[in-house]
N, C-alpha and C positions, 0 to 999 in steps of 0.2 A: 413555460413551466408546466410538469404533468404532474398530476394527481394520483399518486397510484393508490387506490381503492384496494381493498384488496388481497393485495400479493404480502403473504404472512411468512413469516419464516421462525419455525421452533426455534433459537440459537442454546444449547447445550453450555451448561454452566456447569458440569458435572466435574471438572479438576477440584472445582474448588468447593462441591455441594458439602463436604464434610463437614469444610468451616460453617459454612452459612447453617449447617444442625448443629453445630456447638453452640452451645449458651454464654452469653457475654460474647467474648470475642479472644483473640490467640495474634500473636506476633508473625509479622510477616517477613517476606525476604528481605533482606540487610547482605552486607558487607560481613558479618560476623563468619569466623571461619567453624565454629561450635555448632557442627549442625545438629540440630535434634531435629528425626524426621519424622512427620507425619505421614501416615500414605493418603496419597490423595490422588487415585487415579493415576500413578505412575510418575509423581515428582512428588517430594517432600519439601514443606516450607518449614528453615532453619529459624533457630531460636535465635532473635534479633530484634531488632531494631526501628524499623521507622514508620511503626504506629501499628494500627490493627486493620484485622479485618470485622465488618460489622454484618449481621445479616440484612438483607434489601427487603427493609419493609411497603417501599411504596413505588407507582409507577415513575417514572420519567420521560417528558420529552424532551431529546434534545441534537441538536445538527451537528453533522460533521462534516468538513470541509476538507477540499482536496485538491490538488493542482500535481502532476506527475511530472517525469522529465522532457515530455514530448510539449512543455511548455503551450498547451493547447487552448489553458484558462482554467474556472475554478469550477467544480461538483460540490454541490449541496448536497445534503440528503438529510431531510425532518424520518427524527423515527420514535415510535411510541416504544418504551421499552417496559417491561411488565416483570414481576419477580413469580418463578414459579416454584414448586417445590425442590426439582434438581436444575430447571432451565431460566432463560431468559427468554422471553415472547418476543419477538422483533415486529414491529410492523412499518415497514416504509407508508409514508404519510403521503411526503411529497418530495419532488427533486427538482433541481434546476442544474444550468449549467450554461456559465458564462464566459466566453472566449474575453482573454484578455486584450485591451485596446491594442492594436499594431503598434503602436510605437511603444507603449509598456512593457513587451512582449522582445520586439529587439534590444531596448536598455538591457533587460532581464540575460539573453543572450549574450551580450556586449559582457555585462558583469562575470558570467563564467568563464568566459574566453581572456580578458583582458581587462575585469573591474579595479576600481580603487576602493580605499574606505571609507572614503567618501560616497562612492556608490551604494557597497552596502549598505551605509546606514541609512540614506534618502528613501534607497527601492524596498528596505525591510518598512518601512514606514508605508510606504505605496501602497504594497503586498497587502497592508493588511488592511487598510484603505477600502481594496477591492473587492480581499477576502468581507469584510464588513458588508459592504453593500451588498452582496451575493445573498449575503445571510437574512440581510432585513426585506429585499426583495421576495425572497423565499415564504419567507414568513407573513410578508402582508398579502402576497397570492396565494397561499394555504387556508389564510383568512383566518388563522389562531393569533392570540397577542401573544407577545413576547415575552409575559409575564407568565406564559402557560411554559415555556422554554425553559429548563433546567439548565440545562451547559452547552456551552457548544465545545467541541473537540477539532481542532484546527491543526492538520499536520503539516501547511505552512509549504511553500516552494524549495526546493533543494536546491541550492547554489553550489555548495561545494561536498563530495564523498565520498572521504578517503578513509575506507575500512583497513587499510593497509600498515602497518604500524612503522613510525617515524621515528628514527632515536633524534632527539633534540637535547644539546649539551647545556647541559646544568640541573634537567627536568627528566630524562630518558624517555623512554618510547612511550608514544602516545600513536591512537587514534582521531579520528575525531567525523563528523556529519554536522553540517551547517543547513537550518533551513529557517527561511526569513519570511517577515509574515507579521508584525508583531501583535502579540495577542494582547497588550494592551489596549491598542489601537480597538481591536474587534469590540474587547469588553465595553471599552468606551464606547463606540457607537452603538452596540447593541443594547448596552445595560447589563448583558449577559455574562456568566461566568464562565471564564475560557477556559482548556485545557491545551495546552501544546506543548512543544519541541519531545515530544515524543521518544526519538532517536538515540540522544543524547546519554536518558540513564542507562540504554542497555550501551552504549558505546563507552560508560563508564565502567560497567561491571563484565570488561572484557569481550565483551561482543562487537558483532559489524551492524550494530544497528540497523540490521535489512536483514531479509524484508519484517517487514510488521504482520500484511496482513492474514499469515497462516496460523494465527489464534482463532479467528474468525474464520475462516475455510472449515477448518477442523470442525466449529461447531454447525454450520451449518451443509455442510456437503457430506460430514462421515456418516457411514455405511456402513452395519453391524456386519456385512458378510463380505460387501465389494471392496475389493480395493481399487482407490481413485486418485487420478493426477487432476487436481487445479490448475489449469497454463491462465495466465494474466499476460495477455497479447498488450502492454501497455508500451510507453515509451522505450524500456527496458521489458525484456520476456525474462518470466520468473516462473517456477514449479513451486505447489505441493503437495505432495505426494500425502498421503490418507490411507496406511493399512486397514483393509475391513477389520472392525473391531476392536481397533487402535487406540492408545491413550494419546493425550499430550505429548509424552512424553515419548513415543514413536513416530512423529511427524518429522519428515525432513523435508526441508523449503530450501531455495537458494537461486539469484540468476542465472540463465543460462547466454544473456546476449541481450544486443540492440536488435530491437524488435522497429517499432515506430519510428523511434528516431530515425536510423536507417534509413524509411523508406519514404518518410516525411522529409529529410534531409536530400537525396536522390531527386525528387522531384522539383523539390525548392529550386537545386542547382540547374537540373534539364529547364526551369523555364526562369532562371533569373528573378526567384521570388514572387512571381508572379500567381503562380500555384503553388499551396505551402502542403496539400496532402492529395491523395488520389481516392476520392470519394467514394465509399464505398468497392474500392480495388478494382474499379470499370478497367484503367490499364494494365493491371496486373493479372486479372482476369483474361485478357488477350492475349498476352501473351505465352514464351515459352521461357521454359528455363535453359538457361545453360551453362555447363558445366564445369567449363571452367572459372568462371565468374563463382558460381554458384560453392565449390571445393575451394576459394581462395579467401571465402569469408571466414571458413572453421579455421582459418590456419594461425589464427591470433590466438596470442597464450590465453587469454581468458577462456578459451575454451577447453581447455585439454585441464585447469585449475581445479585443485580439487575442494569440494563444498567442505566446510561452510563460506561462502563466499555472495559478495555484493557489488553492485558498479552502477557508473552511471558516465555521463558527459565528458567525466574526468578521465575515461579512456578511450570513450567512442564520441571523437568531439567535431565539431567540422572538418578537422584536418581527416582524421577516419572518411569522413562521407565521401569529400574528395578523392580519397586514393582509390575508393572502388567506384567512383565515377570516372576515375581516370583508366582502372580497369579495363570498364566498360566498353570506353570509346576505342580502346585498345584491341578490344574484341572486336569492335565497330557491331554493338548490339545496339538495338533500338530501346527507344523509353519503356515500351512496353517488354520488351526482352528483359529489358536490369532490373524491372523491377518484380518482375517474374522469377527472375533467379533470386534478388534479395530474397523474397517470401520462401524457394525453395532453400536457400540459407538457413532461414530462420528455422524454419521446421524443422529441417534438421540437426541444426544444435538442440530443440527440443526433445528429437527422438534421441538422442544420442546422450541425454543427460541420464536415461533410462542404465545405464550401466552402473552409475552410481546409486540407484533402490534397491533396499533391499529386500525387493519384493517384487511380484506382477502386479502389471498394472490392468484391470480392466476395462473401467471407464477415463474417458479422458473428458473433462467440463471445462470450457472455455469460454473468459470473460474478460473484460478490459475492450479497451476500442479497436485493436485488431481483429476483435469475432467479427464486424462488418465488413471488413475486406475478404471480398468474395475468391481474390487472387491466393492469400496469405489461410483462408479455411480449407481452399481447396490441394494446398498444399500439403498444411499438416494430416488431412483426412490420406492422403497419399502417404503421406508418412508412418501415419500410428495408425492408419485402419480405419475405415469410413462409419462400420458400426460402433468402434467406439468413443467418437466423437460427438460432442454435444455442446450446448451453449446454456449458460447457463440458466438462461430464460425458461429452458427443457423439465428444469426443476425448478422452477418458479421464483427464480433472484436474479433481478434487477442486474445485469452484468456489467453494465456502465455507472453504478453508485455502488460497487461492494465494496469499495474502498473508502470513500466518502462515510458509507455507515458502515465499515470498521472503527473510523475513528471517535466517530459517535458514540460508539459503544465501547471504544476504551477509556473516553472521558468519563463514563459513568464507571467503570469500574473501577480510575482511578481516585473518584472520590469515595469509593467504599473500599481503596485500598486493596484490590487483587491485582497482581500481577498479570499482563498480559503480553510478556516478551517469552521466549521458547527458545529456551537454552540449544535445546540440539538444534534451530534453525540457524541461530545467529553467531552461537560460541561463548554467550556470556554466562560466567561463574556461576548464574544460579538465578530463577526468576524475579523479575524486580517490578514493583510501582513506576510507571511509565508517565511522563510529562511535568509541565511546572503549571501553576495556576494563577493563572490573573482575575482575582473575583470583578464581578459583576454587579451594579447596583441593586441586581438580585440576592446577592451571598449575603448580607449581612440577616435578610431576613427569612431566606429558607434556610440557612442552617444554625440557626438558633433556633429554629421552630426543629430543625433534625437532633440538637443537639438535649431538647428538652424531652422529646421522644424519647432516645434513648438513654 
C-alpha cells in the first residue's frame, strides 16, 4: 500500500458551479421530456424530477473502488474531497491494489465465457467480499478509521456489456451492463455507505453506459488553450478527447479496442497460463512488429464503428485471443514478434480514432496499466509523435487510480445529486444521477446531522 502525500489535483466542478450559487437548491435531470434550460457551462438541466441539487458545504473522505476488464484485481483509492468556490480539491490520500485470488479470478472468467445463475449470484457475493477487504485494508494502513470515511463508491466487476440494443418480445429493445460486486456486502463489512452499479442509470436513459470516466478527465486534464487526448491503456483502450477551452458538453469519449486484454490473453496462451501478462512489456519491447499481424487486428467491425460506442469481453473474448494467436503462428512469429505487433495494433486503432475529433489534438496523456509497457508506449509515441506523448504522472495524477478515484468522486456527487454521465460520450437522453445506494452504519448518523444543516 503507498501513501501518496502530496499529489493534489484541482478537479473543476464548474458544469454545475451555477447550481451550487443558487440559493436553496433547483431539480435535476429526470426522464421529463419539459425541458427548461439552465445554462450551465454548455448542458442544461431540465425541469424534473428526482430530487435536488444542494450546495457542498463540507469536506469528504471517501474510497473508490475498481476492478477493469483485464480482470487483474481490485484499486482502492482514499481521497479527501474539499468544496471550493467553482471546484472540487481532490487530494489522493492513499491507494492500494489487490490482485484477485487465482482461482477467484478463473470462476470470474468461467462466468463470462459460460456462467450460470447460480454463478452469478454466489461470485456477485464474492466480488464484493473482496471488494470489502481491499477497502478495510486500505483504511487500516492509511491509519484513518472508518468513521472518518463518508462513502465509498464501488463500480463493481463487469460481467456482462452489451450497449448494443436487443428487441425482446413482449418488452422491445433494451440495453443493458451488468456488474457484480454487491454493495451490500461492502456496506456491511465496512459500516460504510456504498454507492454503485453506476452504469445502469445512464444505460436506462438511452446511453451505452461507457465509458464513465471522462467527467473526471475533463476536470482534471482540461486546458484553457490545448487541446488533449486522454488514452486509458486498460483492459479495453478508450479516448477522450478535451477541446482547449472546452465545456462538458464538447468532450467526446468512446473505445477504440482490446488493449490489455489482448496482450494479457496472447501470453496466457504462448505459455499455458503459466505467465498471465508481460511485465512491464520486457517482451514486447524486443521485439518487432509485423504487418501483417499487426493490419489483421483493425479489420474487426468495431473498428471501422462509429462513436458513441463501448465493448468489452463480449466481443473480444478468448475465442478473439485465439484467432490472432493462431494468426500468429501462421505467420510463425515469435512471442516477442506477436506481441509487438499486438501493441503496434493497438496504437493504431488509437491513432486512427483521431478521424472521428473534431479537432487537433495536441497533447496526448496516458494512463491505465498499459503506460508501463515499455513495448505498447513505444509504439503509440511512433504512432501520434513522441513529443506529444505523456503519462499522466507528467501532470501529477496517479495513472493507475484515476479510475478508482473517479468513482470516488461520483459517489460523492451522487449524494449531492449532480449528474456525472455525459450525454455526448455515452448517447443518453440527458445527464442523470449515477448509482443506487446501499447505506452504511454510518448513514443514519451523517445524514441527519447533513439533513439538519440544511
Amino acid at each position: 500500500m503507498q501513501v501518496a502525500a502530496g499529489i493534489r489535483a484541482r478537479v473543476c466542478d464548474r458544469s454545475w458551479a451555477f447550481l451550487h450559487a443558487e440559493a436553496g437548491s433547483v431539480a435535476v435531470c429526470g426522464a421529463s421530456s419539459d425541458w427548461a434550460f439552465r445554462r450551465l457551462n454548455g448542458y442544461g438541466v431540465p425541469a424534473g424530477s428526482v430530487g435536488t441539487v444542494r450546495k457542498a458545504t463540507t469536506a469528504m473522505k471517501c474510497l473508490g473502488l475498481m476492478s477493469g476488464t483485464s480482470l487483474d484485481g481490485v484499486d482502492c483509492a482514499m481521497v479527501d474531497i474539499r468544496p471550493g468556490r467553482f471546484t472540487l480539491r481532490i487530494t489522493l490520500l492513499a491507494h492500494r491494489t489487490r490482485p484477485y485470488p487465482p482461482a477467484l479470478r478463473q470462476r470470474l472468467l468461467s462466468l463470462i465465457q459460460s456462467g450460470t445463475t447460480e454463478d452469478v449470484c454466489r461470485l456477485h457475493v464474492a466480488v464484493g467480499e473482496v471488494f470489502a477487504r481491499v477497502a478495510n485494508q486500505t483504511i487500516r494502513q492509511a491509519r484513518v478509521s472508518a468513521d472518518e470515511i463518508a462513502l465509498i463508491g464501488s463500480h463493481g466487476q463487469t460481467v456482462w456489456h452489451g450497449p448494443g440494443r436487443m428487441v425482446l418480445p413482449g418488452v422491445g429493445s433494451v440495453r443493458s451492463s451488468l456488474q457484480i460486486g454487491d454493495p451490500s456486502v461492502i456496506a456491511e463489512r465496512t459500516g460504510i455507505t456504498t454507492v454503485a452499479d453506476f452504469r445502469a442509470r445512464d444505460v436506462a436513459a438511452g446511453g451505452e453506459g461507457a465509458p464513465l470516466t471522462p467527467y473526471l478527465h475533463h476536470q482534471l486534464f482540461l486546458s484553457r488553450k490545448t487541446s488533449r487526448l486522454v488514452v486509458n491503456l486498460g483492459g479495453i483502450a478508450n479516448v477522450t478527447y478535451l477541446p482547449g477551452g472546452g465545456t462538458l458538453k464538447d468532450v467526446l469519449a468512446f473505445d477504440t479496442g482490446p488493449c490489455n486484454l489482448l496482450l494479457d490473453g496472447l501470453i496466457a496462451m504462448a505459455t499455458n497460463g503459466k505467465q498471465l501478462m508481460d511485465r512491464n512489456g520486457v517482451l514486447a519491447s524486443r521485439g518487432h512488429h509485423r504487418e501483417p499481424l499487426t493490419a489483421s487486428l483493425l479489420t474487426h467491425a468495431f473498428c471501422s464503428r462509429h462513436p458513441p460506442k463501448s465493448t468489452g469481453r463480449e466481443e473480444f473474448d478468448e475465442w478473439y485471443v485465439q484467432r490472432v494467436w493462431q494468426r500468429a503462428k501462421q505467420h510463425r512469429l515469435s512471442l516477442a514478434d506477436t506481441l509487438a505487433s499486438g501493441c503496434a495494433g493497438i496504437a493504431r486503432t488509437i491513432r486512427q480514432s483521431w478521424h472521428w475529433l473534431p479537432g487537433p489534438v495536441d497533447e496526448v496523456i496516458v494512463g491505465g496499466g498499459g503506460v508501463r509497457n515499455r513495448g505498447l508506449m513505444r509504439a503509440l509515441r511512433q504512432q501520434c509523435g513522441s513529443s506529444r506523448v505523456m503519462s499522466m504522472e507528467s501532470v501529477g495524477v496517479n495513472s493507475k487510480m484515476v479510475e478508482a478515484m473517479a468513482f470516488a468522486v461520483y459517489a460523492c456527487q451522487t449524494i449531492r445529486g449532480i449528474p456525472t454521465n455525459l450525454p455526448s460520450v455515452t448517447g443518453a437522453r440527458c445527464p442523470v444521477v449515477l448509482g443506487t445506494i446501499a447505506p452504511g452504519r454510518n448513514a443514519s448518523l451523517r445524514f441527519s446531522r447533513r439533513s439538519r444543516s440544511q
